[in-house]
C-alpha positions in Angstrom: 7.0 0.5 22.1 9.3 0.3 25.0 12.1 2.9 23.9 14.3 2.6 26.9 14.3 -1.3 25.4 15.1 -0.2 21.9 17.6 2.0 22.8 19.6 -0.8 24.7 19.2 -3.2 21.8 20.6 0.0 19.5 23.6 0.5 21.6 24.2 -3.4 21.9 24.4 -3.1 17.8 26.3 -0.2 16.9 29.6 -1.8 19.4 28.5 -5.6 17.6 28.8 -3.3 13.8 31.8 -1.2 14.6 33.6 -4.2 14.8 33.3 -5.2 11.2 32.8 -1.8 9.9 36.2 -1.4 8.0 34.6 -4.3 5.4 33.5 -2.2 3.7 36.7 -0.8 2.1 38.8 -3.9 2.4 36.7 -6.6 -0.2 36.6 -6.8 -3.9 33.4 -5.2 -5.4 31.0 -8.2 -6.8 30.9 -6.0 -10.4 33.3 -4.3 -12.2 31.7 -0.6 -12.2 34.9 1.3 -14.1 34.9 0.5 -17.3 31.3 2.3 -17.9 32.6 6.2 -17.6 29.0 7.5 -17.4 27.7 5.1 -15.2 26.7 5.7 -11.5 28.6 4.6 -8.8 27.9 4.4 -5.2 29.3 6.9 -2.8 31.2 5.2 0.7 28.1 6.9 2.5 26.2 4.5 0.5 28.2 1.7 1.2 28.3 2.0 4.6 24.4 2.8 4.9 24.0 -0.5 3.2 25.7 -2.4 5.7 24.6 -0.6 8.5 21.0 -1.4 7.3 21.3 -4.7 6.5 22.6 -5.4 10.4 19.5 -3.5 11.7 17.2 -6.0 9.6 19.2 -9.0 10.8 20.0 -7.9 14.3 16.2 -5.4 15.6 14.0 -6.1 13.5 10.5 -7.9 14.7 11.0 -10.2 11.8 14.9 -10.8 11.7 16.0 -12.1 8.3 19.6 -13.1 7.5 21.3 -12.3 4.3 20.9 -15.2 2.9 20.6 -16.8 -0.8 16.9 -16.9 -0.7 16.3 -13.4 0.8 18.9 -12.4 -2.7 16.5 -14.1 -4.5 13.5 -11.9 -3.6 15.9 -8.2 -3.4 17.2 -9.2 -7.3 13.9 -9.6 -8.5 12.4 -6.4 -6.6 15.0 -4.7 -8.3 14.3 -6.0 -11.8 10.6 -5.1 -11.2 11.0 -2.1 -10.1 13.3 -0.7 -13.1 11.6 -2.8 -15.8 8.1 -4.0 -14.4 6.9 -3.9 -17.9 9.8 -5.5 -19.3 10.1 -2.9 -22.3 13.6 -2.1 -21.8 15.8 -5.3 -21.0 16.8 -8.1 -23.8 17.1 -11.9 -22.1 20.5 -11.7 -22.7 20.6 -8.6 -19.9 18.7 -10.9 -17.4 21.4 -14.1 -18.4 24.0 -12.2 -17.3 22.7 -10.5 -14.2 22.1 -14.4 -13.2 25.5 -14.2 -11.4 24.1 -11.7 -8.6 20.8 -13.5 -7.5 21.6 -15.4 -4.7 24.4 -13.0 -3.8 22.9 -9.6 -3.3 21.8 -9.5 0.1 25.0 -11.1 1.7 26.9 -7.9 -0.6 24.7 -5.6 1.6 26.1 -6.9 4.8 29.5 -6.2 3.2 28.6 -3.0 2.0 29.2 -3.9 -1.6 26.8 -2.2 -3.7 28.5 -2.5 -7.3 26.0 -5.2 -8.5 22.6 -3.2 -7.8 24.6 -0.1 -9.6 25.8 -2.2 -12.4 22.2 -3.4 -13.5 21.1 0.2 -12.9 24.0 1.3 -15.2 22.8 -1.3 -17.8 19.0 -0.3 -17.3 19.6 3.2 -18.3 22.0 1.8 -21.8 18.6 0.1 -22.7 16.3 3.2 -21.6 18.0 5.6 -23.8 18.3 3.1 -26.9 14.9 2.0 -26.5 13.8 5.7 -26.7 15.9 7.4 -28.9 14.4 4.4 -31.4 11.3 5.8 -30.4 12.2 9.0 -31.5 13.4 7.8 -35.1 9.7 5.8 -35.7 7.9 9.2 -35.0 9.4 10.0 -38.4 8.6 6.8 -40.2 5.2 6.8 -42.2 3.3 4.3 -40.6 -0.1 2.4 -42.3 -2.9 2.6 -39.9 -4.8 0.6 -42.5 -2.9 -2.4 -41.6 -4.6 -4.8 -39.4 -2.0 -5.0 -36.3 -2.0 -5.8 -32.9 -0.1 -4.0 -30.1 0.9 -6.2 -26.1 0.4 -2.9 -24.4 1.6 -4.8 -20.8 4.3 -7.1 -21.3 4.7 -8.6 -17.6 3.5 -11.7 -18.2 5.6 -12.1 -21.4 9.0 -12.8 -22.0 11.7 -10.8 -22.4 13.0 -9.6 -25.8 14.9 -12.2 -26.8 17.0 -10.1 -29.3 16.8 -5.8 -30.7 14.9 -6.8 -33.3 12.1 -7.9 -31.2 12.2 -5.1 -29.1 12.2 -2.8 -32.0 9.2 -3.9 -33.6 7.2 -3.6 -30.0 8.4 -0.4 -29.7 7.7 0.3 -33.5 4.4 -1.2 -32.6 4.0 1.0 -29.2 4.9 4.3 -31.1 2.4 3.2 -34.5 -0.2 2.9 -31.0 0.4 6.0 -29.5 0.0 7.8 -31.9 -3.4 6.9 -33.2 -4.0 7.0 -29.5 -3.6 10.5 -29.0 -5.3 11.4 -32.7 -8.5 9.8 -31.2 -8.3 11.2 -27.9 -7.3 14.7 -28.8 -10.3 14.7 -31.4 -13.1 12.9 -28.5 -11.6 15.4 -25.9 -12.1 18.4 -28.5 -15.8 17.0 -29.1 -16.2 16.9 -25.3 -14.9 20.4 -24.5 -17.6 21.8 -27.3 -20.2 20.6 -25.2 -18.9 21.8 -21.8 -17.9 25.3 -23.7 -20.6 25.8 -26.6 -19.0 29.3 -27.5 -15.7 28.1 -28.0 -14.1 27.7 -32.3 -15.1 24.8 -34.1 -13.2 21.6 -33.3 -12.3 18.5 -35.5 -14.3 16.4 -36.6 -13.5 12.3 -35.6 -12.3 12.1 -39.6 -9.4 14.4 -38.3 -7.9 10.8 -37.4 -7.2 9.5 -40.7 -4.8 11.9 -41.0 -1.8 9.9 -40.9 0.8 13.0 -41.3 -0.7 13.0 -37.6 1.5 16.5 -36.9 0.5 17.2 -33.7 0.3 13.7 -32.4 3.6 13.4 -33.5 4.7 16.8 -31.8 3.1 15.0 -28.3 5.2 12.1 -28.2 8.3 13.9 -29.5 7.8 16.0 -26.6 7.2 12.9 -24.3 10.2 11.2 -25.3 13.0 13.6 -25.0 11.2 14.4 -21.4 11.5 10.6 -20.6 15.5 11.2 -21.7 15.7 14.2 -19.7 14.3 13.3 -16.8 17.0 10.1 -16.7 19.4 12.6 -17.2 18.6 14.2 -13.4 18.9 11.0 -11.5 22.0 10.7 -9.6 23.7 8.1 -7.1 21.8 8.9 -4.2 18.3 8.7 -6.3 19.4 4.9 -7.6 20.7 4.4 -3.8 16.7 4.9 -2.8 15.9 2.7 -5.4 18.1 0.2 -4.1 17.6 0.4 -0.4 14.0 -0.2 -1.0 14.4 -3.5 -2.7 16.5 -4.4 -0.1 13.6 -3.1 3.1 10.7 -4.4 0.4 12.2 -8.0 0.5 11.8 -7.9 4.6 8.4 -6.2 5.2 6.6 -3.8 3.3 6.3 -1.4 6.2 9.7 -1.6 6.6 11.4 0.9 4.8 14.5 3.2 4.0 14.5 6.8 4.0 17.6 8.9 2.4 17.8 12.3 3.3 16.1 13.6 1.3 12.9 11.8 1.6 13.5 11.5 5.5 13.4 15.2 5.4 9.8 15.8 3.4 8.4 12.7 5.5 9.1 14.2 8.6 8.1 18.1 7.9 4.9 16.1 6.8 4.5 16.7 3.5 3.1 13.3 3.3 0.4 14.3 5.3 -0.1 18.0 3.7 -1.8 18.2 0.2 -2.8 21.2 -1.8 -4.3 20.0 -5.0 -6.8 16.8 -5.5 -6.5 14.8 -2.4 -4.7 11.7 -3.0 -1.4 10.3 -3.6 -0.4 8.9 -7.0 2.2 6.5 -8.6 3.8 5.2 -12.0 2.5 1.7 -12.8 4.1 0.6 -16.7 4.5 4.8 -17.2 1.5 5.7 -16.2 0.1 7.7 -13.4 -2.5 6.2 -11.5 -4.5 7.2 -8.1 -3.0 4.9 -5.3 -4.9 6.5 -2.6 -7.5 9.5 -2.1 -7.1 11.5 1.0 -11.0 11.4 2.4 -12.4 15.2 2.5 -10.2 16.0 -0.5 -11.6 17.2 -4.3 -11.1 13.4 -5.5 -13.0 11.9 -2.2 -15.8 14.5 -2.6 -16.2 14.4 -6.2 -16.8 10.3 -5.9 -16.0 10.1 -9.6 -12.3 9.3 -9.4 -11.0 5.7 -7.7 -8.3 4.4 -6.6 -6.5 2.5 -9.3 -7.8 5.1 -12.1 -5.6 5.9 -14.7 -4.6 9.8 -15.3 -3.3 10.3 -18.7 -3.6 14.2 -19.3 -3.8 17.1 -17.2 -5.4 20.6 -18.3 -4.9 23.7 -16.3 -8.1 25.7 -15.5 -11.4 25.3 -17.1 -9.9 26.3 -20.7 -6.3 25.4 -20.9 -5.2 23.3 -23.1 -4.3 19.5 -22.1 -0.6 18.2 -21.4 -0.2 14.1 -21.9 1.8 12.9 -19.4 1.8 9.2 -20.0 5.8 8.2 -19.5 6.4 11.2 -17.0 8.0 10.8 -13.7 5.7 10.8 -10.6 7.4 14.3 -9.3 7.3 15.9 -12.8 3.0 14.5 -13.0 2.5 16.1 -9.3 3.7 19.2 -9.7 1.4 19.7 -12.9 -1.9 18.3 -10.8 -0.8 20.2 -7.8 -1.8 24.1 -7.3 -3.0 26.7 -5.4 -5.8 26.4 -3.4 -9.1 27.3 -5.8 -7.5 26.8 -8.6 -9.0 24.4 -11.1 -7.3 21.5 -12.7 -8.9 19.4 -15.2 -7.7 15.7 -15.4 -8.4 13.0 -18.2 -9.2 9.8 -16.6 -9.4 6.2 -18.1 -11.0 3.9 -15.7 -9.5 1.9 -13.2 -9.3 -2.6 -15.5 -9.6 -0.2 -18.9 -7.3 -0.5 -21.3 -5.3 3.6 -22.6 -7.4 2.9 -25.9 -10.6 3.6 -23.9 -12.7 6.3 -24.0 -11.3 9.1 -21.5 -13.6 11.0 -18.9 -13.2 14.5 -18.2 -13.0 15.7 -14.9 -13.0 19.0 -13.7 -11.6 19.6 -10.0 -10.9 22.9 -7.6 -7.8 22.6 -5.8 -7.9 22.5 -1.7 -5.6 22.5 1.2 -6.0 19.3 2.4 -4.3 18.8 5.9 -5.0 15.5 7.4 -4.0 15.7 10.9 -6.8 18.4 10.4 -9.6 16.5 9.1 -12.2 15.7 11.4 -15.0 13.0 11.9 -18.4 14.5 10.1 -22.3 13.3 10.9 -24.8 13.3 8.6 -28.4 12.0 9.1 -30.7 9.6 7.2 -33.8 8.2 6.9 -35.1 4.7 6.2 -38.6 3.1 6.6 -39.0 0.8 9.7 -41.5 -1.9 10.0 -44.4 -0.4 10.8 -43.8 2.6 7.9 -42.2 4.9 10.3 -39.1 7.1 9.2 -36.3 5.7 11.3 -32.8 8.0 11.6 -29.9 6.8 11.2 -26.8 8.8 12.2 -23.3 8.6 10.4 -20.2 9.4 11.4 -17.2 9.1 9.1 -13.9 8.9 10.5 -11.4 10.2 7.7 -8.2 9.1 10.5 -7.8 8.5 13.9 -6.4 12.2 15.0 -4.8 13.9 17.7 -3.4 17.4 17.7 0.1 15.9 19.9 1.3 19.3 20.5 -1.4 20.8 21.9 -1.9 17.2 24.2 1.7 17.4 25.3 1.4 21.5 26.2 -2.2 20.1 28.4 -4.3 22.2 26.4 -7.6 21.2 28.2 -9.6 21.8 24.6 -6.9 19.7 22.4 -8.4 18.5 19.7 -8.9 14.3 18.7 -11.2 11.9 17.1 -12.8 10.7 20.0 -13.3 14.3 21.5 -15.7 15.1 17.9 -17.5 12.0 18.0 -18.3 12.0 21.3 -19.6 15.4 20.5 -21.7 14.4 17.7 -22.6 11.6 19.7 -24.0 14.4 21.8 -25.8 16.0 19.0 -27.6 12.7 17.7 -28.6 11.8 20.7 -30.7 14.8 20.8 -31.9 14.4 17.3 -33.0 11.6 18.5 -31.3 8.9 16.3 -32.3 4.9 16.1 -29.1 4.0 15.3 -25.5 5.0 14.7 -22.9 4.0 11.9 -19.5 4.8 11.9 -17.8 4.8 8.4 -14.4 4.0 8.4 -13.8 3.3 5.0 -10.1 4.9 3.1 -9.5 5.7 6.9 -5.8 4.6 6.7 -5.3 4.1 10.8 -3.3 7.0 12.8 -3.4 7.1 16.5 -3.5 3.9 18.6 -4.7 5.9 21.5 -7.3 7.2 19.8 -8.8 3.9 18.1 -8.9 2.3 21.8 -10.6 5.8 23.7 -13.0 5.9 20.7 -13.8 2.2 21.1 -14.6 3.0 25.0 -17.4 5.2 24.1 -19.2 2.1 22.9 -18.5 -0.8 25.1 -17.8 -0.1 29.3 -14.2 -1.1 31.0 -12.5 -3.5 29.1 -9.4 -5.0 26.9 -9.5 -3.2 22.9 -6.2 -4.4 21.6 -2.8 -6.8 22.3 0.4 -5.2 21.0 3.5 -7.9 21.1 7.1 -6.7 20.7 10.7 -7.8 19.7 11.4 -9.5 23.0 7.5 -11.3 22.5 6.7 -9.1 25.3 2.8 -8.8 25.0 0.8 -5.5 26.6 -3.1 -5.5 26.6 -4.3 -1.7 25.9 -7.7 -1.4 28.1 -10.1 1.1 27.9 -10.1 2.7 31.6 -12.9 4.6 31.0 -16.4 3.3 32.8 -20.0 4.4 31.1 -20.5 4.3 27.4 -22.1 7.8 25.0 -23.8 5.3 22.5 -25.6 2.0 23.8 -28.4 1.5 21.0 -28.0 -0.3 17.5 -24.5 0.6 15.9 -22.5 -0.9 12.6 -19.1 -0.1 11.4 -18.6 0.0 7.7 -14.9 -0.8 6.4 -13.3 -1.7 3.1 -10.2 -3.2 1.9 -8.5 0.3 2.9 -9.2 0.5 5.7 -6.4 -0.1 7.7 -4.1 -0.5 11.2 -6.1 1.8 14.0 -9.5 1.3 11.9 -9.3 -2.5 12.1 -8.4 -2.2 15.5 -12.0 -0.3 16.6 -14.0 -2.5 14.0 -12.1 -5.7 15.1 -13.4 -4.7 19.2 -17.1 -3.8 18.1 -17.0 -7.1 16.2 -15.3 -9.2 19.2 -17.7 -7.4 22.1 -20.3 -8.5 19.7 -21.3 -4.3 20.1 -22.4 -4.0 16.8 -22.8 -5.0 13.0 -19.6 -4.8 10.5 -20.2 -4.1 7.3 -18.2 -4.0 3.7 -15.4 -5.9 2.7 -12.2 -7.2 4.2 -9.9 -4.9 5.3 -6.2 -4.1 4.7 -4.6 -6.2 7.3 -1.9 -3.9 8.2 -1.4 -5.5 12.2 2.4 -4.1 12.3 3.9 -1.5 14.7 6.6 0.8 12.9 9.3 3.2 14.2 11.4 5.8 12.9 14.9 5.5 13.3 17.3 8.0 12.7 20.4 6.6 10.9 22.9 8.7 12.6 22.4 7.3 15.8 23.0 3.5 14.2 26.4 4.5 12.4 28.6 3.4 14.0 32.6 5.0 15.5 35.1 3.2 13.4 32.3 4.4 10.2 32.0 8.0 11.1 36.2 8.3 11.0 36.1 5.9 7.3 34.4 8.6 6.3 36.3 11.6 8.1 39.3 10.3 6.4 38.3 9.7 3.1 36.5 13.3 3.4 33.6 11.4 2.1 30.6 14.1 2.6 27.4 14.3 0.9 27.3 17.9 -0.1 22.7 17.0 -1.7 21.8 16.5 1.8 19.1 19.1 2.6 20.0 21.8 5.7 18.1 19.9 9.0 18.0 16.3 6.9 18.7 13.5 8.9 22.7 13.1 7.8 22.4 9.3 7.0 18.9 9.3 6.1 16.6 7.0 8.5 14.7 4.2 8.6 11.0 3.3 9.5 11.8 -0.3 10.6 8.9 -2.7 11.9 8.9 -3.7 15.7 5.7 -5.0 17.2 3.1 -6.4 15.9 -1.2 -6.0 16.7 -3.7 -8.8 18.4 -7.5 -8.4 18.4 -8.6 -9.9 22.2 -9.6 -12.9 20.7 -6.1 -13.0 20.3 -6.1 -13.1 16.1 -3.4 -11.1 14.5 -5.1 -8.2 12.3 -1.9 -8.9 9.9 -2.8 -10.2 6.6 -5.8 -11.8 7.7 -7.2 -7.7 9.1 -10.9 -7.8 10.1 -13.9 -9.7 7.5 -17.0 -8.0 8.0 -20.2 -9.9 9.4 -22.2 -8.9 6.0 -20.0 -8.9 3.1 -20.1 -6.6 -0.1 -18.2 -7.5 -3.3 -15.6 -5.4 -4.1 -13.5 -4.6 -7.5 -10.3 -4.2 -4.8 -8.9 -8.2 -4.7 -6.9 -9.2 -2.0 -4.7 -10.2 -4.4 -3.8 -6.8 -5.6 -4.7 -4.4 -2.8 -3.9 -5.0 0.8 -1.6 -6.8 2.9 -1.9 -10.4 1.1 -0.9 -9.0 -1.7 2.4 -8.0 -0.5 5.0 -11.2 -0.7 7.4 -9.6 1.7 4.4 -9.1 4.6 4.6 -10.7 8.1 2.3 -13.8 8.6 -1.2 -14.0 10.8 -0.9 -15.4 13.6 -2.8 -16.2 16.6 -1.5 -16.0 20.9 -3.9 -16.2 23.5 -7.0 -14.3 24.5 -7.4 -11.9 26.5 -9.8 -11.4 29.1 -13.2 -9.9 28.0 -16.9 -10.2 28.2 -19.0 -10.4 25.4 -21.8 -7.4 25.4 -24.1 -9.5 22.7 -24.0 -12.5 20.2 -25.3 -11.6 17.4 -24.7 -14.5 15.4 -28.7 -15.1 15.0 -29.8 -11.0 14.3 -26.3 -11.4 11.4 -27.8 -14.3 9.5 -31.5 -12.9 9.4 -29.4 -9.4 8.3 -27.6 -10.9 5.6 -30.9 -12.7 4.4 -32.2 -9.4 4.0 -29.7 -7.7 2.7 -29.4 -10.5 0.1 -33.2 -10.1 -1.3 -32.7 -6.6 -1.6 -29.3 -6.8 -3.7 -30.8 -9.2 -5.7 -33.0 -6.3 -7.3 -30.4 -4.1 -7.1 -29.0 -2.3 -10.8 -25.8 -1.5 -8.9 -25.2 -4.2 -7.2 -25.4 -6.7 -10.3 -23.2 -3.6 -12.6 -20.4 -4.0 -9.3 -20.7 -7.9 -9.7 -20.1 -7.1 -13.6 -17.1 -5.0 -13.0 -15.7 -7.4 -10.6 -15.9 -9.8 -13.5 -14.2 -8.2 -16.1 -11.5 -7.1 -13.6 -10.4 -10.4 -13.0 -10.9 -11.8 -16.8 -8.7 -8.7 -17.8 -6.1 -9.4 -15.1 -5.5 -13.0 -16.2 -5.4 -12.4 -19.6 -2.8 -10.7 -21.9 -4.3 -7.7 -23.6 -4.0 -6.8 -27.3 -4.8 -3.9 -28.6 -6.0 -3.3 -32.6 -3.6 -0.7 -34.4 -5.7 -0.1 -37.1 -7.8 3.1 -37.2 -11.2 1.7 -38.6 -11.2 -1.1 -35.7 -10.0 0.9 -32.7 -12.7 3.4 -33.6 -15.5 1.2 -33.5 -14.0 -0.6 -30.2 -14.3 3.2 -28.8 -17.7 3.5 -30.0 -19.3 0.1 -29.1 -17.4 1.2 -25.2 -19.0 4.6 -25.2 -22.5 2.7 -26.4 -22.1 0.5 -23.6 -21.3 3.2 -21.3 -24.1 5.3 -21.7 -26.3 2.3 -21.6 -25.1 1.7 -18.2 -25.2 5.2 -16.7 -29.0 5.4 -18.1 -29.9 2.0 -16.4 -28.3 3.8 -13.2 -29.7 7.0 -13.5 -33.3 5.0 -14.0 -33.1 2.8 -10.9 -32.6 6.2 -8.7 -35.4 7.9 -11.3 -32.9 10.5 -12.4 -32.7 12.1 -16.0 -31.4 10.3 -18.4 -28.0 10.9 -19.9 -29.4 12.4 -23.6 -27.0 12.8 -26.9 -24.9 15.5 -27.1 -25.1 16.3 -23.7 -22.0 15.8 -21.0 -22.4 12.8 -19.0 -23.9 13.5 -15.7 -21.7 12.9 -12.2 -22.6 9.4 -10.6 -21.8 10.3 -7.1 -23.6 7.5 -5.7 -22.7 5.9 -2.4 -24.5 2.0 -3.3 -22.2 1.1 0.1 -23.5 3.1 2.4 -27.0 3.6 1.0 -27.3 -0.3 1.6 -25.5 0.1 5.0 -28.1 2.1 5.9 -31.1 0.1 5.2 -29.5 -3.0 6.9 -28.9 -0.5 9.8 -32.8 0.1 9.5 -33.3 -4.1 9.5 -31.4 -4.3 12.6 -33.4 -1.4 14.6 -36.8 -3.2 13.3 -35.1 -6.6 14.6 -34.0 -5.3 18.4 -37.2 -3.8 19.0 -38.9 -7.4 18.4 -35.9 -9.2 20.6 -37.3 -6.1 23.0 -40.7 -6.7 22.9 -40.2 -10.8 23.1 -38.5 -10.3 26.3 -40.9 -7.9 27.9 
């Protein structure tokens, strides 16, 4: 982005905002926040924050929004969601009342009024504690797991409790399911350990379960709960001023975001990009830890047994220890359990990624890394298929985890710095001389990272030319060429991308697909087409703020030593164009031969995001087509289809994909009666090891036999199939060759 531009557009707003700042202090707050005594309140640092914010979005920002009624709207209900997604804790009556602040919200962030955001917070946390301590009481209440009963695990699509007696019987219902929960899974996972550690005591039988005294079980959630109370009890004003900020940034732009000092601080010492433990990053969906995203060339990415969207309900230290539930625990509290030194080993208790917490838990054992990814570097690998006339044709991958560049040792002119398009030109190199037919570069997971990099990398496969379109605040448009003349690969070449693949990565695939240079393979992309920068807060507050504060002596005393004072925010201010002149936002990059995939659009990605900039199109720029291969895609894909037809996988993925969406629609009830959610477990573990046989068959593998541990399926059905279309499209040039000779 143009900085000297930004800087002038800054300066032009801090003079427009000191003007108004003293609003702040002067209006009436929109809620009454004194008469709850241990209630949170918002600091004038907050306040001013807030306002300070809210000018940035409707004054710099590539998509300016005003604080109007509808953009209320969307902030109060990101703020419901995101205290009560599951609606477990709020009656209607709670939600009646909070009516009053909908369409006012956002115009209270201009004035730096954040009492109504606090006040639902305040109420939020009444709820949380009384819904828990019940909780609590029921752990002591005999309950009759003979009784045919049915438990609404997810509630989001339900109403909310219309009065406490309601919610007391769900949560009567929710404490009567967790606990026959954790009897069956504490007697499968004892089962399970027996046959990874034969030498080990005897273990309990399955009958163990119709012990309703339950003592242990009982001891578990005991434990849970007052952690779920404790943990509220830690949270203070600037945690809930986070929480806030972010429904404010959320309702904008999802890229957009708000950063208070203490989370400015860990982003920028990198700690998002710095892992020791598994190898991905994890959230809390309805209590729950789940895997958001796996770090490629971590434990979880080489393992291939964990997914994103799996469901982590336990967590065992070392190959013996015994396992911790930590359904209901906060997302710092669940990291610092999974996290570890480097060779350690973690074991984690995994419910697939559609399954309900009543199915059958997998076991998986992991040894903790380092994972740094500005370290992680493009790999090759080599593979074999059978050409036309029987011949062994190779095929050379290269995955790109990231598009990297070691920036320090590029600024210092370090002539050996270190980047992505430095190692693949390098392997490039290397397969060349092994005398490849064809390369693939896999870009699935691979997030983006440097723009440089995804244009140099995409000059080692097409000559001089335009790669990308970036279009700023001012709609100021600059075409990014590649400069450099020559090519390292010219033969047969296919991308391979997925829905997470994202900003830099659909920028390469989006040029090989325009240039017509090669084949893309996969499934739609993440359609992240927005430029972000980071903003440090302190230069936006403005004169007449800084002395509000100075003579209030209103100091935040929790801000780290080297934090950014007033925190800072990551605010959108450009936007990406393919040359055809297509925005990659929303829309991002749909591969020439498709594969189904269990990641919708509507869940995953860009589209799913309400808040996310639209696609849009401006002109093209000036290019050349290398190739249309419009007629080699079709005869591809016909291909590709015959073989996929026969495929085990293929049709179990088509399966899944089915189920996903029937369970998504649908509300889920679970049985609460011992002798049915047995047999459910049973029938599912049937099923399942009818399924891994069938799998293990097609590849003529061993099959999974009784009483043994289930074997790893670390199969790569993508990229296996990738690869033989790669081995179609080698067999199909050489006959385009030959006709032309």
């Amino acid at each position: 982005m143009n900085v000297k531009s930004l800087q002038y557009m800054f300066k032009k707003l801090v003079f427009a905002l000191s003007i108004i700042s003293v609003v702040a202090c002067g209006a009436k707050p929109r809620a009454d926040l004194s008469d709850n005594l241990d209630g949170l309140k918002p600091t004038t640092q907050h306040e001013i924050i807030a306002k300070e914010v809210a000018g940035l979005l409707e004054n710099v920002a590539y998509k300016k929004v005003a604080m109007s009624d509808s953009l209320s709207n969307i902030v109060f209900n990101n703020l419901i969601k995101s205290l009560d997604q599951g609606k477990n804790y709020f009656l209607q009556s709670d939600i009646d009342e909070f009516e009053k602040f909908r369409n006012t919200i956002s115009q209270d962030f201009r004035n730096g009024d954040l009492s109504a955001p606090f006040y639902i917070y305040n109420r939020y946390i009444e709820r949380y504690r009384t819904r828990l301590t019940y909780a609590i009481s029921q752990l002591d209440t005999k309950h009759d797991f003979a009784k045919k009963e049915f438990y609404t695990p997810s509630r989001e699509k339900l109403d909310w409790f219309k009065s406490e007696e309601e919610a007391n019987n769900q949560w009567r219902q929710k404490v009567k399911y967790e606990i026959l929960n954790l009897k069956l899974t504490t007697t499968v996972d004892s089962a399970e350990s027996k046959l990874l550690n034969p030498n080990d005591p005897e273990t309990p039988s399955l009958d163990a379960a119709k012990d309703t005294t339950g003592n242990k079980s009982i001891e578990t959630l005991k434990k849970r709960y007052k952690n779920l109370l404790s943990q509220e009890t830690k949270l203070n004003a600037n945690d809930v001023f986070q929480l806030v900020m972010t429904s404010l940034t959320d309702a904008v732009d999802p890229h957009t975001s708000y950063f208070n000092p203490s989370f400015a601080q860990a982003f920028n010492e990198g700690m998002a990009n710095t892992f020791e433990g598994i190898g991905a990053r994890l959230m809390v969906d309805n209590e729950v830890v789940k895997i958001m995203e796996v770090i490629p060339g971590g434990p979880i990415f080489k393992d291939k047994s964990i997914h994103i969207d799996d469901k982590i309900i336990g967590v065992a230290q070392g190959e013996k220890g015994e396992f911790e539930d930590i359904i209901g625990w906060r997302i710092d509290a669940a990291v610092a359990k999974i996290k570890g030194p480097k060779g350690t080993v973690v074991r984690l208790k995994i419910i697939p990624a559609g399954q309900d917490l009543t199915a059958h838990p997998r076991i998986v054992s992991l040894t903790r890394e380092k994972i740094v990814v500005e370290e992680e570097s493009a790999k090759k690998e080599i593979k074999t298929v059978k050409g036309a006339d029987g011949k062994n044709l190779k095929v050379g991958i290269i995955t790109i985890p990231k598009f990297y560049i070691d920036f320090d040792a590029y600024r210092k002119r370090d002539p050996n710095y270190k980047s992505t398009t430095r190692d693949v030109r390098l392997i490039l190199d290397t397969l060349k001389q092994e005398k490849v037919d064809a390369v693939l570069i896999d870009l699935r997971f691979n997030g983006g990272g440097s723009l440089q990099e995804s244009i140099e990398l995409t000059g080692l496969f097409i000559d001089k030319g335009p790669v990308v379109q970036v279009r700023d605040v001012q709609n100021r448009i600059e075409v990014d060429q590649d400069e450099d003349a020559g090519v390292s690969w010219s033969g047969p070449m296919g991308v391979i991308i997925n829905r997470f693949s994202a900003s830099a990565s659909e920028i390469f695939a989006g040029a090989i697909q325009d240039y017509g240079r090669g084949i893309v393979l996969g499934s739609q992309t993440y359609g992240k087409g927005t430029v972000q920068s980071a903003v440090d807060m302190s230069r936006i507050i403005s004169p007449t703020s800084r002395l509000l504060l100075k003579a209030q002596g209103a100091k935040d005393d929790t801000v780290p030593t080297g934090a950014p004072e007033f925190g800072q925010i990551n605010i959108t201010l450009g936007k990406f164009y393919r040359i055809t002149g297509s925005s990659t936002q929303h829309k991002g990059v749909s591969p020439d031969i498709a594969f189904p995939t269990q990641y919708s659009a509507e869940k995953f990605g860009e589209s799913s995001e309400p808040a996310a900039l639209p696609w849009d199109q401006i002109k093209s720029s000036n290019f050349t087509k290398i190739a249309d291969l419009t007629t080699i895609t079709k005869s591809l894909t016909a291909m590709h289809e015959a073989r996929m037809k026969k495929s085990q996988e293929y049709l179990f993925l088509l399966e899944d994909i089915k189920t996903f969406e029937e369970k998504r629609e649908e509300i889920t009830k679970v049985p609460i009666q011992i002798e049915e959610l047995k047999a459910e477990r049973e029938d599912n573990k049937a099923k399942n090891r009818k399924r891994v046989n069938e799998m293990l068959k097609s590849r003529n593998l061993p099959l999974w036999l009784e009483g043994k541990p289930q074997p790893k399926l670390d199969f790569d059905f993508v990229k296996d199939e990738s690869i033989q279309v790669m081995g179609d499209y080698i067999n199909l040039s050489k006959k385009i060759q030959l006709a032309k000779k």
